[in-house]
N, CA and C of each residue as an Amber inpcrd file, in Angstrom:
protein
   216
  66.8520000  42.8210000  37.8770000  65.4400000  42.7470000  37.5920000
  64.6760000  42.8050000  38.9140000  63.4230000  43.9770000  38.6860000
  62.7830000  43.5830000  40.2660000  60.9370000  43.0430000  39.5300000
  60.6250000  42.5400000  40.8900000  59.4610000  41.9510000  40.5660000
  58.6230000  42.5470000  41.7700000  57.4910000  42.9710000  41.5680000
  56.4710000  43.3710000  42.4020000  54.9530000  43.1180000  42.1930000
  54.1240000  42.9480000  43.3320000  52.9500000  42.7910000  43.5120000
  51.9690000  43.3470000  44.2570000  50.9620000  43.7080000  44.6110000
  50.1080000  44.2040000  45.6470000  48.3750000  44.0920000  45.4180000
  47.8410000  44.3530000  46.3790000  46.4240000  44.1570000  46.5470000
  45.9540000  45.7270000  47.3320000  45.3220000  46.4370000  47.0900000
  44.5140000  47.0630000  48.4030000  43.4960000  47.6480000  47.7070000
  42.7650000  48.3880000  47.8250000  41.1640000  49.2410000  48.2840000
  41.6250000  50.5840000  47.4880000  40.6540000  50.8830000  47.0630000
  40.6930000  52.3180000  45.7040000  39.6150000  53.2770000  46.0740000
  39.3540000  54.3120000  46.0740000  38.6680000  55.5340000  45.8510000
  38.7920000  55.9430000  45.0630000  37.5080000  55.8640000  43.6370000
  38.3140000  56.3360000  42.3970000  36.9410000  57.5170000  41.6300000
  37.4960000  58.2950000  41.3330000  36.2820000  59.1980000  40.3450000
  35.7980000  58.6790000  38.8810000  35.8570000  59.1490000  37.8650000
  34.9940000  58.7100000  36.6390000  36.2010000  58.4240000  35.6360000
  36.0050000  57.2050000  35.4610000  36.4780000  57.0970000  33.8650000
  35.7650000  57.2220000  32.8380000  35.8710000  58.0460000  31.6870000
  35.7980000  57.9680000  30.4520000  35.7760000  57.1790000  29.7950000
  33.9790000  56.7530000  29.5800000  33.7310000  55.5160000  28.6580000
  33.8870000  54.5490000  29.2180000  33.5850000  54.4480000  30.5880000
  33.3690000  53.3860000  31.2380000  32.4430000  53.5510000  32.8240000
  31.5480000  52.3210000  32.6680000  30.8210000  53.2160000  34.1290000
  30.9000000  51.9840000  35.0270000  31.4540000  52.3100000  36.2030000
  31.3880000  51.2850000  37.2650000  30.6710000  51.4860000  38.2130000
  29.9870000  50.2350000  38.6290000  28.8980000  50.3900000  39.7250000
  29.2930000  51.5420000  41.2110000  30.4060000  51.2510000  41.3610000
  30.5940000  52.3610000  42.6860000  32.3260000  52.7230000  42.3680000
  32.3600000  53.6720000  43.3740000  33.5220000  54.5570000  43.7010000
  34.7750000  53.5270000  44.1750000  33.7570000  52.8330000  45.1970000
  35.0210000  51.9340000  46.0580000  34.8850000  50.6860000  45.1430000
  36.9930000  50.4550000  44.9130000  36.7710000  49.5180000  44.3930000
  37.8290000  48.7820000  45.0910000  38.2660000  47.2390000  44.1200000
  39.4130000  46.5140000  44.8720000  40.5610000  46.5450000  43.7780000
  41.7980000  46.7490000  43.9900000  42.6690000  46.3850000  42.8240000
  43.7100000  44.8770000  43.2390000  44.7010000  44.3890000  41.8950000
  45.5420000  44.1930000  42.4660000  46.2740000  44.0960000  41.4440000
  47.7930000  43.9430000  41.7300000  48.6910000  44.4820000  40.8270000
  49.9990000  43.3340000  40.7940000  50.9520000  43.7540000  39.4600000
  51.8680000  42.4510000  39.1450000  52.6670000  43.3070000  38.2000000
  54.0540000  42.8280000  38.2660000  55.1310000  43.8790000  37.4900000
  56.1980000  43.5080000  37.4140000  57.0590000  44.2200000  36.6470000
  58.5340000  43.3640000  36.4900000  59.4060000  44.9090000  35.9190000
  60.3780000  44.8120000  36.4030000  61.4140000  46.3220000  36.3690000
  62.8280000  45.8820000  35.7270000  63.2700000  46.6750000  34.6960000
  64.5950000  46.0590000  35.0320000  65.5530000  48.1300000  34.9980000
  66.6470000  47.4820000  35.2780000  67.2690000  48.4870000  35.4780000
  68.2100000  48.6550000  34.1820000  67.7310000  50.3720000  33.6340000
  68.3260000  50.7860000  32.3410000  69.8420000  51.4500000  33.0490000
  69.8710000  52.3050000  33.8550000  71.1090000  52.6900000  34.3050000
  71.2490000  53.1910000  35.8610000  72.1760000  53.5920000  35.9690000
  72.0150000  53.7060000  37.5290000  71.0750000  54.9270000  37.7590000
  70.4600000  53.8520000  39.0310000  69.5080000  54.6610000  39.4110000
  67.9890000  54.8420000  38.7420000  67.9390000  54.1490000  37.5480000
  66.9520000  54.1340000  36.6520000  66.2810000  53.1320000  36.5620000
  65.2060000  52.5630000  36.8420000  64.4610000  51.4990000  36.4600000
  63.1370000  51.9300000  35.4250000  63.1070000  50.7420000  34.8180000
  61.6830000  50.6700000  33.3370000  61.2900000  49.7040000  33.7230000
  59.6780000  49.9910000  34.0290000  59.3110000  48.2660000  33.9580000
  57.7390000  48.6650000  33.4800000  56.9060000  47.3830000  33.5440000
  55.5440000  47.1710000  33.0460000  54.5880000  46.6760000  34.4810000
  53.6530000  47.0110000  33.9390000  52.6850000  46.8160000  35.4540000
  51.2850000  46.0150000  34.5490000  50.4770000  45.2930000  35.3630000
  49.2340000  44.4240000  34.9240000  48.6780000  45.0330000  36.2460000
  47.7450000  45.9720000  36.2000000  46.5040000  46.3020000  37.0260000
  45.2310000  45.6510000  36.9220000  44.4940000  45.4280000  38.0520000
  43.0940000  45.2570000  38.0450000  42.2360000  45.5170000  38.9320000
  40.8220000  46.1260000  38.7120000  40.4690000  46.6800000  39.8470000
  38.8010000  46.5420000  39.1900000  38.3360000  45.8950000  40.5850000
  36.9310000  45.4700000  40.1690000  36.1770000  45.8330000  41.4320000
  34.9130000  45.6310000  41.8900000  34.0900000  45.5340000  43.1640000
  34.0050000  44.8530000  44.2380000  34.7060000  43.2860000  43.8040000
  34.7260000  42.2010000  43.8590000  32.9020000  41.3550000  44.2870000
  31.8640000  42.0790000  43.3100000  30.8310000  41.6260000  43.3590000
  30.0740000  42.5950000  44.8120000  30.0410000  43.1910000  44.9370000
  29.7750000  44.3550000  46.0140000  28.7690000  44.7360000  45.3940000
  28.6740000  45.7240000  43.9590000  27.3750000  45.8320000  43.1610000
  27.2890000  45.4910000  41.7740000  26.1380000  45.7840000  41.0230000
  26.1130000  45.3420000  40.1480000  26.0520000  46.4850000  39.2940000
  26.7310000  46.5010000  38.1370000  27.8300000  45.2420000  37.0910000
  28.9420000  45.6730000  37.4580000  29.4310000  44.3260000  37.6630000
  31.1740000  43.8660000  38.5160000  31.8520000  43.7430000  37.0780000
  31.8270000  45.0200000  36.0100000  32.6830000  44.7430000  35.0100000
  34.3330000  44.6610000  34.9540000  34.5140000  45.4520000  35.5250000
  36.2090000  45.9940000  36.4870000  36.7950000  46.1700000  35.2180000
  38.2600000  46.5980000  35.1090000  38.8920000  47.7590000  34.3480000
  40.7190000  46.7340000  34.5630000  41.1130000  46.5880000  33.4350000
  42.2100000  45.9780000  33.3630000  43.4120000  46.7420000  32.9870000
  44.0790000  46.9640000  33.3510000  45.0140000  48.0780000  32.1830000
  47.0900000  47.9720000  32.8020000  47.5240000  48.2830000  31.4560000
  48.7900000  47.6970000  31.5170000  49.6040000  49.2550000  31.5600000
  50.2570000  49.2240000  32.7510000  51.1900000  50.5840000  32.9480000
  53.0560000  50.4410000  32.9250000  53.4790000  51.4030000  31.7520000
  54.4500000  51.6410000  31.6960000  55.3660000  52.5860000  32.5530000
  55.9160000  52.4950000  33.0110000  56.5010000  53.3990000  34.0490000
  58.4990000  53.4840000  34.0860000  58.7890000  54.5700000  34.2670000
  60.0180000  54.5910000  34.3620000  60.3370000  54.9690000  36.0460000
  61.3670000  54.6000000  36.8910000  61.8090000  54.9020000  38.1210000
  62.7570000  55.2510000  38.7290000  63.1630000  56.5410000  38.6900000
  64.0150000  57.3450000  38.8870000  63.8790000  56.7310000  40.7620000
  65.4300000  56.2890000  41.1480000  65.7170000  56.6670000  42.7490000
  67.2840000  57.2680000  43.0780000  66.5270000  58.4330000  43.8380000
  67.9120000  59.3290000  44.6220000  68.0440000  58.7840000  45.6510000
């Protein structure tokens, strides 16, 4: 099982059906992997990425990513 985390700074264009005060935003991230076979990992991700109050409305955007991870 792997576990991962991170924080940094976004440049992001338009989402669909959602409007955020600016381009630059902040994220940060949280996850858990496990390994289906060699070489293969599946895991789930918890994103978030807001302004952190920079402008207004600091609604920010939450979203849960599935991912598979192929390493050669």
């Amino acid at each position: 099982m792997t576990i991962e985390g991170g924080v940094g700074a976004h440049l992001l264009g338009n989402f669909p059906k959602r409007r955020l005060s600016s381009a630059f935003q902040f994220g940060s991230l949280v996850g858990v992997g496990y390994p289906l076979i060699r070489d293969v990992l599946l895991g789930i991700r918890f994103q978030h990425l807001s302004n952190a109050g920079i402008n207004a409305p600091n609604g920010g955007i939450n979203m849960y990513l599935l991912h598979i991870e192929y390493n050669y």
